[in-house]
N, C-alpha and C positions, 0 to 999 in steps of 0.2 A: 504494500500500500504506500501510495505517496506521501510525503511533508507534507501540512496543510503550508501553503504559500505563504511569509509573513507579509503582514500590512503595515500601513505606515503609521496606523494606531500601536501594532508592537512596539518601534520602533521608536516613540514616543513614552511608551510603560518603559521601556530598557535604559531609557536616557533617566528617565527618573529615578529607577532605579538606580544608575549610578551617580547619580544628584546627591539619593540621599546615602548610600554608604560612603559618599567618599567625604562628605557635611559629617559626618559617624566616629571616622576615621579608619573604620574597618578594612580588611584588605577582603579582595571577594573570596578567597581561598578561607578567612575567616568564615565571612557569611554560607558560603559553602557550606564549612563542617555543621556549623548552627541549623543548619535545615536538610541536611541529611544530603548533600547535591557534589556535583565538585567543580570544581574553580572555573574551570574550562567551558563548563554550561554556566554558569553565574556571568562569566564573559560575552560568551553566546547572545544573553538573556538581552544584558547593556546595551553591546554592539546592536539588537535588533539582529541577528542572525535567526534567532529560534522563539516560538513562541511561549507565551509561557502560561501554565496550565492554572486553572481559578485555585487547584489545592497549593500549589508552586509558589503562586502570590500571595494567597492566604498566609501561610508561614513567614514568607520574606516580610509582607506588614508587620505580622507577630515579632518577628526576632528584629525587626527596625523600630519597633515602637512608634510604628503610625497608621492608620488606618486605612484601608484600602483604597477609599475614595480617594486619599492622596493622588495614587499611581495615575491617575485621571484629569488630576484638575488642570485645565486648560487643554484638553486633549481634543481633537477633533475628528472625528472618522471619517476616512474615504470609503466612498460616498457619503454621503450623511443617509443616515436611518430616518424614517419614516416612522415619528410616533406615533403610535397606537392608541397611548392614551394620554390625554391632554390634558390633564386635572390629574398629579399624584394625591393618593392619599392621606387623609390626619397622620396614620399611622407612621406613612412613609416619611412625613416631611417632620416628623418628632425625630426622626434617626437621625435624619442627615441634618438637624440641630445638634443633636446631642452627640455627631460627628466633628462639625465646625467647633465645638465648644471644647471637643481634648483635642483640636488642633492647635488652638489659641491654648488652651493650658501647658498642652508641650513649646510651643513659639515661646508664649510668655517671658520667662526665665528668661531666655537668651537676646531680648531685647535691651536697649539702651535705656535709660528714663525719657531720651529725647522721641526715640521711637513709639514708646509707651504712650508718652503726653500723644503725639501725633494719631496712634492708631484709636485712641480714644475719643478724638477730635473729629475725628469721621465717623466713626460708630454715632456719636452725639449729631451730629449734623443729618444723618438718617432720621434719627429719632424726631427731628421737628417737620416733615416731612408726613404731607398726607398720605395715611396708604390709598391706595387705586382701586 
């Protein structure tokens, strides 16, 4: 059976993925051992050479300490997808808060007081702002 072909969304997860283990300090031969993998496909993964599998990603979140949505954000598919449904639900949009919310608890710490003040400043500047 063939490779499934990568696409330029892999290729975009792979970059992030080396975004963030190398923001880490990790070497991928570390991250490797951490999720049962080896160096060579953690390469693979970066480069956008090989796809990588939902259980594959699931772990590398886990052992990066970020959430999955990460791998994603600003990501765009070729083609773009035709959604289906056009209203997510209560349920769905409680996660993906309470996703943004340990992204900003991991960022937090690593900010300046100057970036602090700033990212605060926009948050508040939303807040006066009629919703739609």
């Amino acid at each position: 059976m063939a490779k499934p072909a990568v696409t330029e969304l892999d290729r975009q997860i792979g970059k992030r993925l080396k975004e963030v283990r190398e923001q880490s300090g990790a070497t991928a031969g570390t991250l490797a051992d951490a999720i049962g993998s080896s160096q060579q496909q953690i390469s693979r993964y970066e480069n956008g050479e090989n796809k990588l599998s939902a259980s594959q990603l699931f772990l590398l979140a886990q052992c990066m300490n970020v959430p999955i949505s990460w791998f994603f954000l600003n990501c765009i598919p070729e083609p773009p997808v035709e959604q289906l449904i056009k209203e997510p639900t209560p349920h769905y949009l409680r996660h993906i808060i309470e996703e943004e919310i340990q992204i900003l608890q991991t960022l937090w710490p690593s900010l300046t007081q100057k970036q602090r003040t700033t990212l605060l400043k926009v948050l508040d500047s939303y807040m006066d702002k009629p919703t739609v």
